[in-house]
C-alpha positions as CSV (number, residue, x, y, z in Angstrom):
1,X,-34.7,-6.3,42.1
2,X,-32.3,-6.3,45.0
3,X,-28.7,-6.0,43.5
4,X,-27.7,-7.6,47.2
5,X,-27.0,-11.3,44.7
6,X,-25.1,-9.7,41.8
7,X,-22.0,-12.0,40.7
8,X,-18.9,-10.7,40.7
9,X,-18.9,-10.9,36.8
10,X,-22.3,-10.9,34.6
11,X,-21.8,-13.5,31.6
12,X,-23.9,-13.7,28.5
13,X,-24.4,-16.2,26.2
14,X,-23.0,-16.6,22.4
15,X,-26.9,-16.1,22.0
16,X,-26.6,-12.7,23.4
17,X,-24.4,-11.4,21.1
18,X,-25.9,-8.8,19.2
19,X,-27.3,-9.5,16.0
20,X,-27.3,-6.0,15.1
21,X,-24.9,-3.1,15.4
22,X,-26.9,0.1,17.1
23,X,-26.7,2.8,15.0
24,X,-26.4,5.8,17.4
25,X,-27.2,8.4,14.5
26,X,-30.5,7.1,13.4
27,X,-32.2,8.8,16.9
28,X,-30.3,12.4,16.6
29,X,-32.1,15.2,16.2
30,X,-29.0,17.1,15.5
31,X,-27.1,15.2,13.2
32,X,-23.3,15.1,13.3
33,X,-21.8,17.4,10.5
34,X,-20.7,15.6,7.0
35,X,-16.8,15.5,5.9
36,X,-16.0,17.8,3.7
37,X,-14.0,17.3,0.5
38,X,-11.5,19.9,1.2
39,X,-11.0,21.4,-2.4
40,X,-14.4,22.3,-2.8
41,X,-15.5,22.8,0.9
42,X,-18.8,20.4,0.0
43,X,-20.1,17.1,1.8
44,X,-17.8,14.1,0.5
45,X,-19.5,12.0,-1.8
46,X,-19.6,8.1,-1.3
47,X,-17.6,8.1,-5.1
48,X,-15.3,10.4,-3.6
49,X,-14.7,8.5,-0.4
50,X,-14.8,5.2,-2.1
51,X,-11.2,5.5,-3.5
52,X,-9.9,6.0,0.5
53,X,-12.4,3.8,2.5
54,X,-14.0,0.1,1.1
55,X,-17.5,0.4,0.1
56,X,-19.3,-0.9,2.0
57,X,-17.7,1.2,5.2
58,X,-18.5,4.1,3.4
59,X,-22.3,2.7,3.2
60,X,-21.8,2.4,7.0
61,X,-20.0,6.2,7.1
62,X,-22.7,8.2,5.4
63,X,-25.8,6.2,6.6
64,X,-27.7,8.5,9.3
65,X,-31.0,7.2,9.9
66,X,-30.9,3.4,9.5
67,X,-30.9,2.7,13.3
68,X,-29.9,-1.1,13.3
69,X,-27.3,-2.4,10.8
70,X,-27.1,-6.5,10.4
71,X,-23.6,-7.8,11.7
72,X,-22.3,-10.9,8.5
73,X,-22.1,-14.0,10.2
74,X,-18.5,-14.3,9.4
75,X,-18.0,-11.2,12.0
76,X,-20.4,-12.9,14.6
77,X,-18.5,-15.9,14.2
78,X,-15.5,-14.3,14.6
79,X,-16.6,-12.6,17.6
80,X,-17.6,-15.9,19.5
81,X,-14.0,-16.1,19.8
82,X,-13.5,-13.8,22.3
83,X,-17.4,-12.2,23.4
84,X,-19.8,-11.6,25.0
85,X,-17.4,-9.9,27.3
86,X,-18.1,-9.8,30.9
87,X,-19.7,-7.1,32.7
88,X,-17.6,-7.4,36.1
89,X,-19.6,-5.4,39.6
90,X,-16.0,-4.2,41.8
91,X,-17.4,-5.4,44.8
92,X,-13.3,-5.2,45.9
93,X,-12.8,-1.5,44.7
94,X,-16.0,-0.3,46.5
95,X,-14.9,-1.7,49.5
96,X,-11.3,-0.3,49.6
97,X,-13.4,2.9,48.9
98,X,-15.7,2.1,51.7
99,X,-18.2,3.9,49.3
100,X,-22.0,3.3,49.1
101,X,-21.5,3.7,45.2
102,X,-22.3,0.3,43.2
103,X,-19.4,0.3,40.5
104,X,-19.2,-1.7,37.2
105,X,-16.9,-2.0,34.7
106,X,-16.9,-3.2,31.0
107,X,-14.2,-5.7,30.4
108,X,-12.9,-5.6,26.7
109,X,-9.1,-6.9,27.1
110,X,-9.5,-10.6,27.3
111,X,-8.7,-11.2,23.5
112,X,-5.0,-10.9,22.2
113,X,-5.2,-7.6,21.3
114,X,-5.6,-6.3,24.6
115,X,-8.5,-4.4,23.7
116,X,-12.1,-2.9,22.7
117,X,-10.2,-2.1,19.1
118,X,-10.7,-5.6,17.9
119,X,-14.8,-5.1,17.3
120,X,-14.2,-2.8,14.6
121,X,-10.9,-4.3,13.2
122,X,-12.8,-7.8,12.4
123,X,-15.5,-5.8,11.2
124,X,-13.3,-3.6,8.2
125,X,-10.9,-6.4,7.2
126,X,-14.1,-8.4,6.4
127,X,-15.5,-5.7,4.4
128,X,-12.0,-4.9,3.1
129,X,-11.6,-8.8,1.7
130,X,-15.2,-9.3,0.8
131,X,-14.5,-6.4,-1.9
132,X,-11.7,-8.4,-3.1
133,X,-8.8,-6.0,-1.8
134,X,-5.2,-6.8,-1.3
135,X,-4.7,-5.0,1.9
136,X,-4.9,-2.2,4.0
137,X,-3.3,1.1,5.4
138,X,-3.9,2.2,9.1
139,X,-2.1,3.8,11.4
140,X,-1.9,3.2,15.5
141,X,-1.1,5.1,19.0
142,X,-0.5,3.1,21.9
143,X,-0.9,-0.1,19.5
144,X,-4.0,-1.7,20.7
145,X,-5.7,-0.8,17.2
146,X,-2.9,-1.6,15.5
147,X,-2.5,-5.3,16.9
148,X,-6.3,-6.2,16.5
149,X,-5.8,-4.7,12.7
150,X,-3.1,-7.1,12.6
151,X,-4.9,-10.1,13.7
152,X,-8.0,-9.5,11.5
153,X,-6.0,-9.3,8.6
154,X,-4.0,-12.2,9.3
155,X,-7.5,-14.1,9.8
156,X,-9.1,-13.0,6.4
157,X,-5.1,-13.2,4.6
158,X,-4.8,-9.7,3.6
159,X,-1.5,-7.5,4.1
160,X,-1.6,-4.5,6.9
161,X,0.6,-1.9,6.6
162,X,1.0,0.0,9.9
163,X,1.8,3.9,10.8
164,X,2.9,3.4,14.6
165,X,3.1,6.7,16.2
166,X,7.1,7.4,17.4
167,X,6.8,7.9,21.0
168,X,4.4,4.6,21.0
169,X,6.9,2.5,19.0
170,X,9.9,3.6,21.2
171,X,8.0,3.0,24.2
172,X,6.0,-0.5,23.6
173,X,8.7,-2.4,21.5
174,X,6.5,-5.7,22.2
175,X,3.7,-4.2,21.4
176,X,5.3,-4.1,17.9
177,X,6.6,-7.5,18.1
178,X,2.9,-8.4,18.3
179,X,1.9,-6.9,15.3
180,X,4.9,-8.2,13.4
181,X,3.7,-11.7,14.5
182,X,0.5,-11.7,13.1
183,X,2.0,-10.4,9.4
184,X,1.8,-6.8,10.1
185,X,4.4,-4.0,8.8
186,X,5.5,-1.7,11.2
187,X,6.9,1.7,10.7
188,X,7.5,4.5,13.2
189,X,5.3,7.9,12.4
190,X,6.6,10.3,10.8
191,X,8.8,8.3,8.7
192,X,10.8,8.9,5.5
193,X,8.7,6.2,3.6
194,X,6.5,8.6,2.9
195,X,6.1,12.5,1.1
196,X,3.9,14.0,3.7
197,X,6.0,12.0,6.5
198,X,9.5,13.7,5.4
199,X,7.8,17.3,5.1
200,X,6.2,16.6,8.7
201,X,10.1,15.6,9.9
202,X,11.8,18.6,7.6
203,X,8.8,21.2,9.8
204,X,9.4,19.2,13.1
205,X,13.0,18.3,13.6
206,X,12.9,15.1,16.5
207,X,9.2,15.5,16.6
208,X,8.2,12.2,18.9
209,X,4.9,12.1,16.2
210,X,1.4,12.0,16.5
211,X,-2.2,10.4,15.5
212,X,-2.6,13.2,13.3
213,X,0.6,12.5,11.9
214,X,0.5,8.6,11.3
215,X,-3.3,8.9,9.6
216,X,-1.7,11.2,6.6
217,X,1.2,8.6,6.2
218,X,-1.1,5.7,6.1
219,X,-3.4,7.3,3.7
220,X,-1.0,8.4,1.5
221,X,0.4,4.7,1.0
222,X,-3.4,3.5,1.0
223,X,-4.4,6.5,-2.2
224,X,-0.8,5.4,-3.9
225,X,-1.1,1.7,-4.4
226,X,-3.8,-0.4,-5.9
227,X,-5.4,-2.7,-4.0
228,X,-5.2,-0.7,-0.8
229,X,-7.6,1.1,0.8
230,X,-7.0,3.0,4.6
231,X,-8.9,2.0,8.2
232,X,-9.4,3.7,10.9
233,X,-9.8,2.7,14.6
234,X,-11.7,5.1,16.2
235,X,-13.4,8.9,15.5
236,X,-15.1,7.9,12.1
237,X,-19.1,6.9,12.2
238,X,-18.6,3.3,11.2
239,X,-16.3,2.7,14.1
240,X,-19.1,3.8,16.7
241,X,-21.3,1.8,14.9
242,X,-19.0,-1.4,15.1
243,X,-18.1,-1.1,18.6
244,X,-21.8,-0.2,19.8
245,X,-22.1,-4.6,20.2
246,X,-20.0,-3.2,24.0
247,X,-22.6,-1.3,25.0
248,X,-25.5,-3.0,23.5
249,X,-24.2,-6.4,25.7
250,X,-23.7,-3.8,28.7
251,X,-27.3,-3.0,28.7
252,X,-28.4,-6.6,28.1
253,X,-26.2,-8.0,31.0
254,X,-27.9,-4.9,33.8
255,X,-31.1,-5.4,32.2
256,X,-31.0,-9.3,33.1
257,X,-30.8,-8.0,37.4
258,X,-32.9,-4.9,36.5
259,X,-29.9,-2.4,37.2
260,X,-30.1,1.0,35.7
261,X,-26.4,3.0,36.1
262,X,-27.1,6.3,37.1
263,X,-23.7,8.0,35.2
264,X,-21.4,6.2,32.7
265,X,-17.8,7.2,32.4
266,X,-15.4,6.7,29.2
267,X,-12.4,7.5,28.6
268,X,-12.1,9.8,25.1
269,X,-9.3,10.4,22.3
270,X,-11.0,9.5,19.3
271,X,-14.6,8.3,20.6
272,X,-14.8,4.5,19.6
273,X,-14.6,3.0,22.9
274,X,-16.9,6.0,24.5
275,X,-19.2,6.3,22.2
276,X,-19.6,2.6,21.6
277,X,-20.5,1.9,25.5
278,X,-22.5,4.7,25.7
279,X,-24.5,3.9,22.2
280,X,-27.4,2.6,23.5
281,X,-28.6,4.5,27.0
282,X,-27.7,7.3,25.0
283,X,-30.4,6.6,22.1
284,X,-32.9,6.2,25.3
285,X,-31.9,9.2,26.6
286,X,-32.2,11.0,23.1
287,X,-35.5,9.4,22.9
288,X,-36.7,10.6,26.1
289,X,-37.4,6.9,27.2
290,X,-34.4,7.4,30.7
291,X,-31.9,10.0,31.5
292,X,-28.2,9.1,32.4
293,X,-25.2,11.0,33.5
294,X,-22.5,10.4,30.5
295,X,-19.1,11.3,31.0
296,X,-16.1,11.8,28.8
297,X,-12.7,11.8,30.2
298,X,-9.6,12.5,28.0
299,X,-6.2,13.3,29.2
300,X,-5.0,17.2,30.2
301,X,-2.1,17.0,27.9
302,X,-4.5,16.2,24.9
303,X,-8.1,18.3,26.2
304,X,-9.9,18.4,23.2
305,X,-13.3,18.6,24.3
306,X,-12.5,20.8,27.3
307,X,-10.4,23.3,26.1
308,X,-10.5,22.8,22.4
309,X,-12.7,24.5,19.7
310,X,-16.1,23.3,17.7
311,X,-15.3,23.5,14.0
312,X,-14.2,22.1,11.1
313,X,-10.8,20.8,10.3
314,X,-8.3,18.1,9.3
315,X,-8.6,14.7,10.9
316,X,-4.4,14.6,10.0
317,X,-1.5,16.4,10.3
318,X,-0.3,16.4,6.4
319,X,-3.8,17.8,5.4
320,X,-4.8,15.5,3.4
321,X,-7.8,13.9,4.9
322,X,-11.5,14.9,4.6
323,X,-12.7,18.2,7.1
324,X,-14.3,16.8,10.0
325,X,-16.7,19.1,12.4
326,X,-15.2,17.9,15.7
327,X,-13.9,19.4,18.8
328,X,-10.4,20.2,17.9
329,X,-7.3,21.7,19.1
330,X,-6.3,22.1,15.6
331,X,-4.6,19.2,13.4
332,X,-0.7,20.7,13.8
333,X,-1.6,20.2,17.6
334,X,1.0,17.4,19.0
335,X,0.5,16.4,22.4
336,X,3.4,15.6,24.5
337,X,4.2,12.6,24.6
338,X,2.2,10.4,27.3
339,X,1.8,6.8,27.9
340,X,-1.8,7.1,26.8
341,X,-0.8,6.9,23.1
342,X,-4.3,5.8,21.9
343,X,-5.5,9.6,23.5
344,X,-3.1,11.9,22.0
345,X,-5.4,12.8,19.1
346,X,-6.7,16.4,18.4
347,X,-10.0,16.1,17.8
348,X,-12.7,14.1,18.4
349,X,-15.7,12.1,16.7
350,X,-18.6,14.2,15.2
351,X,-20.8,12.3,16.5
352,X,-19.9,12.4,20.3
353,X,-18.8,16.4,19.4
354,X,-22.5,17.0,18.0
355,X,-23.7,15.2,21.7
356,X,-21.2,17.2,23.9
357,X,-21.9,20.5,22.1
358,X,-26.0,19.9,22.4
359,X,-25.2,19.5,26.1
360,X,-26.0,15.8,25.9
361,X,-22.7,14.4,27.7
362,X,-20.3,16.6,30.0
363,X,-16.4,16.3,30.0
364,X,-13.2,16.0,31.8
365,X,-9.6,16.3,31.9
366,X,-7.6,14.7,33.9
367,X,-3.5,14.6,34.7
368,X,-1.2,11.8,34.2
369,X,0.0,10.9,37.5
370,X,-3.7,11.0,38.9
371,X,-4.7,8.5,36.0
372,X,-2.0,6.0,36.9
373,X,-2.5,6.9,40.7
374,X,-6.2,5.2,40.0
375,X,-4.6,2.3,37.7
376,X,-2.2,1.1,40.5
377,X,-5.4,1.4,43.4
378,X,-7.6,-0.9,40.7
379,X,-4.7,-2.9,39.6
380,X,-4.1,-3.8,43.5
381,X,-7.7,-4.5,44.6
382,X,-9.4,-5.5,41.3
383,X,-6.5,-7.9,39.8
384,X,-6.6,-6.3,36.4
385,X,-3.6,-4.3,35.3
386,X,-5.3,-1.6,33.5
387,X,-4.2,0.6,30.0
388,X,-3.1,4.1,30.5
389,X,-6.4,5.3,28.4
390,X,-9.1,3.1,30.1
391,X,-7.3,4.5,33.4
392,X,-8.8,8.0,32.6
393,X,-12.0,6.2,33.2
394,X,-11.0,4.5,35.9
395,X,-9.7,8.3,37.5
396,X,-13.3,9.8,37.1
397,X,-15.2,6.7,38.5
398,X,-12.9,6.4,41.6
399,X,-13.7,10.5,42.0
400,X,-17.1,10.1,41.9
401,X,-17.7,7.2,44.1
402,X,-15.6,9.0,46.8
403,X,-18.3,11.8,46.4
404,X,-21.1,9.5,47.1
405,X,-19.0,8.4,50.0
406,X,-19.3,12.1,51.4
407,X,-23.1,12.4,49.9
408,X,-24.2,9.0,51.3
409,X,-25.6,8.8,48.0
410,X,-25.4,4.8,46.6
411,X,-25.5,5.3,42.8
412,X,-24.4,3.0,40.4
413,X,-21.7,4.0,38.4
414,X,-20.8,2.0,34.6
415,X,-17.1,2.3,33.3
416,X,-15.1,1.0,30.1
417,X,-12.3,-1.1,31.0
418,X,-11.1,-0.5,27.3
419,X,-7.9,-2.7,27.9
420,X,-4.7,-4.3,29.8
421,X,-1.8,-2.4,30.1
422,X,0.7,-5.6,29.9
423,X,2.3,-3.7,27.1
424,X,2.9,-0.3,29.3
425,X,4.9,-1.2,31.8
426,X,7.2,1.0,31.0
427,X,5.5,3.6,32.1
428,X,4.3,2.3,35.8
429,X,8.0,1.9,35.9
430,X,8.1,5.8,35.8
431,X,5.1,6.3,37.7
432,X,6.6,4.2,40.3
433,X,10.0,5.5,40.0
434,X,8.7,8.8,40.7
435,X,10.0,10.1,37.3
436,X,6.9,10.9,35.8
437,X,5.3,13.9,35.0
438,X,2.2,16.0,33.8
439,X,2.3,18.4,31.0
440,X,-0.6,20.7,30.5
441,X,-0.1,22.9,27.1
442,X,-0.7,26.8,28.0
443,X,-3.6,28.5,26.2
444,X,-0.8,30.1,24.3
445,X,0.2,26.1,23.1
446,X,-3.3,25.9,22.0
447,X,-3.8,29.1,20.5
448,X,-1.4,28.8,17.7
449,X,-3.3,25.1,17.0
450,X,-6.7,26.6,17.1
451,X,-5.4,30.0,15.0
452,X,-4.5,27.1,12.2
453,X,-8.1,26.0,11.5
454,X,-8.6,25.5,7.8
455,X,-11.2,28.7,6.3
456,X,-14.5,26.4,4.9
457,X,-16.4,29.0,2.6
458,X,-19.9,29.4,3.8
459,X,-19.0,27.5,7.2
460,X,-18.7,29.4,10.1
């Protein structure tokens, strides 16, 4: 089909929204590694990981082969609200390029959270009420996770309790506000509310905080108060599984003018937003039904998959979550503070680790001011002001349709626009004040990270 009468945006239908979440696992040959219980170095138990997670997430957590999980109506319904979301062709961007590339982007921020985040927040808060809790426990970077947390729980009436990392709460003050509007408690990470949060402050004087440091705080108060249990917003397998509805309504939307991308680009902390676009041409490509070009991109300050290490250990800071085997720079690793708080984690999800390490997906890392550099360029020809994180994406898909304007090569390129970046304008203040700046730890930065790694007996 000629792709000469492709709108500017491709809409679906309510009827289009999946019915199904895609259960990436299910066609892996190579599964990704279980979590470990720590103490005894063995694969967590669903007992065991019922007293941090609800149960029915831990169903969703532990289940590897089931390839299609039924979404409750109550989420579906919930998702009319704000889905199908559009799949927009730049038409604008490719011309400022003047590039033969064909360029599309997934468009996830037209909700009030601002984000992707909100597919899996609905998803655990429904599971969280329908077992009759009281609240939850979670903690947030940049916020966006943190805000749709908020406004899932305020739908189903449970209390959120949120661990907002330090440089993020400082920095986005309204995106706070937000969360406090919709019920939520906010406190900045590492705080003194908490054990592992005063020993993390007591070790790191000033410390502006971290992902890692926030998840121990938020599981601690989730393991110390009945009725509680902790969510997460990105890394874990349930996430992927929630947010796979983007890239199952990605595939629907090209498959309606017959388009098949040739690469599709992501940007990468944790892995929810990635590894929930690239769910299903992935399962295609692992069942040797089409082949794509899938790639990660995750900030230089923060390069877990490119210069981090394959092994097990801590998902958090304090040590006191389940070992993950993930591509890590080590769990006391914290990044310098950059405006793209949602990346600033130090590992990575097992399942998109298990992909990269099977050669399956390639990565990149890419600096700050090049990221924004890319956001303003979008922001001026496309009309969306983009987040810092989904500007990573952004970064690598500009790149690579320059180089098809040097090839003459017209492939079509996918992207995740995960977000807005209403919220961070603090930091296009300092792009555009010139005051910004890119920090790129040394090998000796990481080193002392990676020499950390917990010992696992009989795991290499």
């Amino acid at each position: 089909m000629s792709t000469s009468n492709i709108p500017y945006k491709i809409y679906l239908s309510e009827n289009e929204i999946p019915k199904a979440w895609y259960n990436l696992r299910a066609d892996m040959k190579n599964k990704p590694a279980p979590l470990l219980n720590p103490g005894t170095g063995q694969p967590l138990t669903a007992e065991e990981m019922s007293g941090i997670f609800c149960e029915e997430l831990v169903a969703q957590e532990l289940d590897n082969d089931t390839a299609f999980i039924e979404i409750p109506e109550d989420i579906r319904s919930f998702y009319k609200m704000y889905r199908p979301s559009p799949l927009v062709r730049a038409y604008c961007l490719e011309e400022k390029l003047g590039t033969p590339a064909k360029i599309y982007y997934k468009f996830e921020g037209n909700n009030t959270s601002g984000s992707h985040k909100l597919n899996s927040a609905v998803a655990q808060a429904y599971y969280a009420k329908k077992q009759g809790l009281k609240g939850v426990t979670t903690e947030t970077g940049a916020g966006q996770w943190g805000t749709a947390l908020s406004m899932a729980c305020s739908y189903f009436g449970l209390d959120c309790r949120v661990y907002m990392v330090k440089c993020s709460y400082e920095q986005k003050p309204f995106r706070r506000e937000v969360m406090r509007t919709y019920g939520a408690q906010v406190t900045p990470s590492p705080s003194d509310t908490t054990e592992v949060g005063r020993k993390i402050l007591a070790e790191h004087p000033g410390t502006t905080g971290s992902l890692g440091c926030a998840i121990s705080e938020a599981v601690e108060v989730a393991v110390s108060n009945p009725g509680y249990r902790y969510v997460l917003g990105s890394v874990l397998n349930q996430v992927l599984l929630h947010q796979s509805v983007i890239g199952l309504e990605t595939k629907t939307a090209l498959d309606k003018y017959g388009i098949k991308p040739d690469m599709i680009i992501g940007c990468a902390g944790g892995g929810s937003n990635l590894g929930g676009l690239i769910a299903p041409f992935m399962g295609e490509k692992l069942r040797g039904e089409a082949d794509y070009q899938i790639i990660a991109v995750e900030p230089a300050s923060c390069p877990s998959f490119t210069r981090g290490v394959f092994a097990y250990d801590f998902c958090d800071t304090g040590m006191i979550c389940p070992l993950a085997k993930m591509y890590t720079l080590g769990s006391g690793f914290i990044p310098s503070p950059s405006h793209a708080g949602g990346l600033r984690f130090h590992g990575m999800s097992t399942v998109l680790s298990q992909l990269y390490h099977d050669g399956l997906m390639e990565a990149r890392a890419v600096e700050q001011t090049a990221v924004f550099e890319a956001a303003e360029q979008f922001a001026r020809v496309e009309g969306i002001l983009p987040a810092p994180e989904s500007s990573h994406a952004i970064r690598v898909a500009i790149d690579e349709a320059l180089k098809c304007k040097e090839t003459g090569e017209a492939k079509t390129i996918v992207f995740g626009l995960t977000g807005t970046g209403y919220f961070d304008l603090y930091a296009y203040q300092q792009y555009n004040d010139g005051t910004m700046t890119d920090y790129i730890p040394t090998d000796e930065d990481l080193a002392r990270g990676i020499a950390a790694l917990p010992k696992v007996p009989g795991v290499e």
